[in-house]
C-alpha distance (Angstrom), angle and dihedral (degrees) to the residues before:
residue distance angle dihedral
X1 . . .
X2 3.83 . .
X3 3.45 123.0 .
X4 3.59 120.0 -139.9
X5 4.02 104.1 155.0
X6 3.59 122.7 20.5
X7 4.04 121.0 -178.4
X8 3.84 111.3 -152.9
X9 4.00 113.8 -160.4
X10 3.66 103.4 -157.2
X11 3.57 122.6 29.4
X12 3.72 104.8 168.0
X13 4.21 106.3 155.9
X14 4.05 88.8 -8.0
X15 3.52 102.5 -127.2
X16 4.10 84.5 150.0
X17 2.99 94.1 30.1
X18 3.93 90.3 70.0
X19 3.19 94.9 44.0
X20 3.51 95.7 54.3
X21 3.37 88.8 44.0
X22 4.42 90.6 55.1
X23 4.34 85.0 57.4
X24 3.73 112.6 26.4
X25 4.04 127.5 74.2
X26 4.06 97.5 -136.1
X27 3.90 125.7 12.9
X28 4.02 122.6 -174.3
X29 3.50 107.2 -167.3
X30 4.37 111.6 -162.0
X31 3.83 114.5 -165.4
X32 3.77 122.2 136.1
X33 4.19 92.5 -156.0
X34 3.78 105.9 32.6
X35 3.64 113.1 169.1
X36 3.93 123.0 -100.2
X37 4.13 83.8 -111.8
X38 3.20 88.6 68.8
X39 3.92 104.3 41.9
X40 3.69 92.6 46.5
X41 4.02 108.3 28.4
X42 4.28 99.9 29.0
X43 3.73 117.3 20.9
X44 4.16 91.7 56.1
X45 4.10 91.8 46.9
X46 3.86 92.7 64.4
X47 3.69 126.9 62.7
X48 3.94 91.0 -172.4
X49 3.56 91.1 52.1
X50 3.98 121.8 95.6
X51 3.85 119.9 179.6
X52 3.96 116.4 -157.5
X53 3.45 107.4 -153.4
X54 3.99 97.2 -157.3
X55 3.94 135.4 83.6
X56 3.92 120.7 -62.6
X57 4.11 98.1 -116.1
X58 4.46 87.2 41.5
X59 3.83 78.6 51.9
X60 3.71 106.9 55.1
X61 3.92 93.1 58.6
X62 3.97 84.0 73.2
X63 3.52 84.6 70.4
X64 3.79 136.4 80.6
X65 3.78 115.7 -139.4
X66 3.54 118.7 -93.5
X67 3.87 87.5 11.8
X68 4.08 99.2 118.2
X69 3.69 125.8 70.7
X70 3.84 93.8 -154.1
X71 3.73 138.1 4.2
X72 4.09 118.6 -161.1
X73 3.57 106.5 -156.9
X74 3.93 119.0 -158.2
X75 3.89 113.6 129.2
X76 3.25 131.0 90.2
X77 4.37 95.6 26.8
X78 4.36 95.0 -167.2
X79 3.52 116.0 112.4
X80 3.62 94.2 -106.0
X81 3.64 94.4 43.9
X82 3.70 91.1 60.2
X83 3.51 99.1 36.3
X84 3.99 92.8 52.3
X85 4.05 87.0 46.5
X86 3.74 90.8 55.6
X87 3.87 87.9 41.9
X88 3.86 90.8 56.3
X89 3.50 105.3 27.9
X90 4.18 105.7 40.8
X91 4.33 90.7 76.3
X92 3.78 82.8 54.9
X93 3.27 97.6 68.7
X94 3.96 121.0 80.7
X95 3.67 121.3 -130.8
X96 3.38 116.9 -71.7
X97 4.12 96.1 20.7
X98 3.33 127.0 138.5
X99 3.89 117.4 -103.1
X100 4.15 110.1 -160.3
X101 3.20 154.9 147.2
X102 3.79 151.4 153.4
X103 4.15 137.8 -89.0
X104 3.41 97.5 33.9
X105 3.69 99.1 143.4
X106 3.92 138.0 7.6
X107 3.41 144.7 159.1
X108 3.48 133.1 -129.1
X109 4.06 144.9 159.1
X110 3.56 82.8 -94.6
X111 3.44 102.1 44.2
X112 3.66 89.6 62.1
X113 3.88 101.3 49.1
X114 4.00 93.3 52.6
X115 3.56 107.5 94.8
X116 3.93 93.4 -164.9
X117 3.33 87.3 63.1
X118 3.57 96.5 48.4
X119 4.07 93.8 51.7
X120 4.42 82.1 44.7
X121 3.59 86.2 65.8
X122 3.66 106.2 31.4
X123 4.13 89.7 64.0
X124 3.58 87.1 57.1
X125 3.39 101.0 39.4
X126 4.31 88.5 61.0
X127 3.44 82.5 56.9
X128 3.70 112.7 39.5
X129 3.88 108.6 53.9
X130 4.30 86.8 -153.0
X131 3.37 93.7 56.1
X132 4.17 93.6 38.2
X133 4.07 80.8 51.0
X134 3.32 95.2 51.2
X135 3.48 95.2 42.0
X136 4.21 137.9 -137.3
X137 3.43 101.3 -72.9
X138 3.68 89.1 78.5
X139 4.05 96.8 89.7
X140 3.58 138.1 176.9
X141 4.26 110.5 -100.7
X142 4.11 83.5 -168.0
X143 3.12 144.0 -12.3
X144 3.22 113.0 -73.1
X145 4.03 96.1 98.5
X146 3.84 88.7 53.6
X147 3.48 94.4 55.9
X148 3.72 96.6 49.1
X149 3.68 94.9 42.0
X150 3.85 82.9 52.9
X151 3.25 92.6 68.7
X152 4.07 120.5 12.7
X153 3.51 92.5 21.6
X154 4.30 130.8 -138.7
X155 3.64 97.9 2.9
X156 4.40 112.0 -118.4
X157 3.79 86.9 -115.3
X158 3.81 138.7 16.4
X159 3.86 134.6 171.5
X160 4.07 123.1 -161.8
X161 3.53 135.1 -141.8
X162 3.93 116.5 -148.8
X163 3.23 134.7 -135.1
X164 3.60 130.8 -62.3
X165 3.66 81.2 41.0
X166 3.50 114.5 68.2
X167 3.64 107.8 178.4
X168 4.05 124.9 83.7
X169 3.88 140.8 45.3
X170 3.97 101.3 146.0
X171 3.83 109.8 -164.3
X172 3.65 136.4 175.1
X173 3.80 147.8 178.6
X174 3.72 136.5 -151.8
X175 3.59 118.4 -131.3
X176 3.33 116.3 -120.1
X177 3.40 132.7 158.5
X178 4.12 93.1 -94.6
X179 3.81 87.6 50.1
X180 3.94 79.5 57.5
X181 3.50 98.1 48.8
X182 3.91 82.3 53.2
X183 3.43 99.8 57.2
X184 3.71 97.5 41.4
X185 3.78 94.3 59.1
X186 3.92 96.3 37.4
X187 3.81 82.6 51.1
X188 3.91 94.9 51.4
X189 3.99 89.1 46.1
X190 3.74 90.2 49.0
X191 4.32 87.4 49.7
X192 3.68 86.2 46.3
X193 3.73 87.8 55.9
X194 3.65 101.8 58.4
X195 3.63 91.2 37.1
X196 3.86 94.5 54.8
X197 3.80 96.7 19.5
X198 3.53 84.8 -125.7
């Protein structure tokens, strides 16, 4: 899949930001508190770079549906931050783009003593055959997975970061129709939730 236009949320220093910036034709960076490294040392040494200083769901109404070829997701890494980002962002992308991001899984000390997280991952992992593969150790360290699992599902690819280190786990999907159909009816349940309260 090429990439012609890729939409960043969260720039902060732009360390991926340049490197997306060294392989892809157009890159829109959103972040409402990007570092000064960025502003002074990355935004002015690429001409196909364009930082939008505002926040991530203000930032998607720039952008015709089906208008992006991918969208990297890592700012805000709540629940709802992720959730709303997919909400906003996943029309965006055309058919067949890429939807990614980072910090999707890790584990940690922590991780592994919280049985909540344990039984989280052990429902997906009897329905998932990656995840049952890789096994249920692998646990969410926020709640970023949830989120995206709420709505797209168990992403096509994942990588993990062990512990000490407790940053990483990039992940993406393509979007295919299927992916679509996904969406659509995990969006409708979600509406039917806050209609119902159910």
């Amino acid at each position: 899949t090429k990439i012609s236009i890729l939409v960043e949320l969260g720039t902060w220093e732009g360390n991926s930001t340049e490197a997306w910036c060294r392989t892809v034709e157009t890159v829109h960076t959103v972040d409402f508190f990007a570092s000064p490294i960025f502003i002074k040392h990355i935004l002015p040494k690429y001409n196909n770079l364009k930082y939008i200083h505002d926040n991530t769901i203000n930032a998607s109404k720039n952008f015709l549906d089906n208008s992006i070829d991918m969208i990297y997701i890592d700012a805000g890494h709540s629940y709802d931050n992720v959730f709303n980002d997919i909400l906003s962002w996943f029309p965006k992308i055309r058919k067949n783009g890429i939807v990614a991001g980072h910090d999707f899984l890790v584990v940690t000390k922590a991780d592994t003593k919280s049985s909540e997280r344990k039984d989280y991952w052990a429902e997906y992992s009897a329905k998932n055959k990656i995840v049952k593969k890789l096994g249920v150790e692998m646990v969410a360290k926020n709640d970023v997975a949830k989120a995206i699992i709420s709505l797209l599902g168990v992403p096509d690819w994942w990588d993990v970061q062990n512990a000490p280190n407790t940053v990483g786990g990039n992940w993406f999907f393509k979007k295919t129709p299927e992916l679509v159909e996904i969406f659509n009816n995990n969006f409708k349940e979600y509406k039917r939730k806050i209609i119902f309260g159910k």
